[in-house]
Structure formats: structure tokens, C-alpha cells
C-alpha positions in Angstrom: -13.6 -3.0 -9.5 -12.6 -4.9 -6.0 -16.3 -5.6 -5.2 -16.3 -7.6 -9.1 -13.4 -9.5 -8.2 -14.3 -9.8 -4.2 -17.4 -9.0 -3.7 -18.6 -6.5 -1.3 -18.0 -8.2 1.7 -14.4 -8.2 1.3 -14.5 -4.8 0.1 -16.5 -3.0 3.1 -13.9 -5.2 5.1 -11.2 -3.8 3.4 -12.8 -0.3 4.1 -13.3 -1.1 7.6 -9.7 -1.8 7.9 -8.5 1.3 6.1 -11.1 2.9 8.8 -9.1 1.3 11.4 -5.5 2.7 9.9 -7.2 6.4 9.6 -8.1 6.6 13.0 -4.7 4.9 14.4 -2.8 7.6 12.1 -4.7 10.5 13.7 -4.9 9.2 17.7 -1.7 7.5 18.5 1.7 9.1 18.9 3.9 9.1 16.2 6.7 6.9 18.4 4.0 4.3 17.9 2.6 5.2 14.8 3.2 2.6 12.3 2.4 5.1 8.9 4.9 7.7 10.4 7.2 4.6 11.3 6.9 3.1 7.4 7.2 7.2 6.0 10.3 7.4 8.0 11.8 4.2 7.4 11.0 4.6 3.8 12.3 8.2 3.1 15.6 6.8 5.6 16.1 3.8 3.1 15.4 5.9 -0.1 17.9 9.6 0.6 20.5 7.8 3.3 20.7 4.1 2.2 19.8 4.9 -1.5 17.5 1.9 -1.8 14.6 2.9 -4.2 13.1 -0.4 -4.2 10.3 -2.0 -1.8 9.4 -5.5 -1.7 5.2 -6.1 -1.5 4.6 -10.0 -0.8 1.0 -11.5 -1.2 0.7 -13.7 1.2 -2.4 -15.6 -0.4 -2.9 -16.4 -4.0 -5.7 -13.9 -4.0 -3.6 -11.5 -4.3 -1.4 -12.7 -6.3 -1.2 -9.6 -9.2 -1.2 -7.4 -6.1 2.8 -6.5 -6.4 1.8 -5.5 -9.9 -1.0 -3.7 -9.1 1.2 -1.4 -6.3 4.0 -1.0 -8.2 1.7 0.1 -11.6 -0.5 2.6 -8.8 3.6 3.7 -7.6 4.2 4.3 -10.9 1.0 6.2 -11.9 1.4 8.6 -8.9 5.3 9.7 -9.7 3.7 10.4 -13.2 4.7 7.5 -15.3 2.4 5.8 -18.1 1.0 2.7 -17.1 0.1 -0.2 -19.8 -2.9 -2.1 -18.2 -1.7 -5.2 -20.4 1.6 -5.6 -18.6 
């Protein structure tokens, strides 16, 4: 778990946050609404542009397996297997 790796600190931060991102999603309009902007921008680049690919960047070595980690969670939620050892 994150609070083994983190410690809970950085995990009720990280709640905090996704707090933050819940409320923003529900109050503000969705011309300023940066999870409608990335759903848009991301079904837009996926049906029109036909690029089924997203980049994630850690931009600290503490989250360096993160890409991994997304792109394994990606992968678990369109159905796919998922090998923890790769």
C-alpha cells in the first residue's frame, strides 16, 4: 500500500488533493473544468486523431514506477491481465 511506501502523511495529502479535484469537477464550469478538458482532449486525440497512446512523466524519482503503475491500472480497467512482476 501507498501509506507502506509513503507513509500516511503523503497519503492523506494525496487524499486531500484528490478532495480538491472532486470538488473542482462538481463546482466549476466545464469551459474551465480541467477533468472534462483532459476527457475531451483525450476521447478527441483517441476517435479523430487516432492516437491511443498517453505519455505519464514522473517528475521526481519517487515516482519513478509510476508510468508503470498507470499504464498496468489502464490496462486492468479495459480488462487485460496484469503480471505484477513486469
Amino acid at each position: 500500500p501507498l501509506s507502506v511506501i509513503f507513509g500516511w502523511p503523503i497519503v492523506l495529502e494525496f487524499l486531500s488533493g484528490a478532495h480538491d479535484l472532486d470538488v473542482h469537477f462538481i463546482e466549476t464550469n466545464p469551459r474551465h473544468n480541467l477533468p472534462v478538458l483532459l476527457a475531451l482532449t483525450d476521447t478527441w486525440n483517441d476517435v479523430f486523431l487516432r492516437a491511443h497512446a498517453r505519455t505519464v512523466t514522473p517528475f521526481t524519482e519517487a515516482f519513478a514506477h509510476f508510468p508503470r503503475f498507470a499504464a498496468a491500472l489502464e490496462a486492468q480497467a479495459c480488462g487485460s491481465p496484469v503480471d505484477r512482476h513486469n
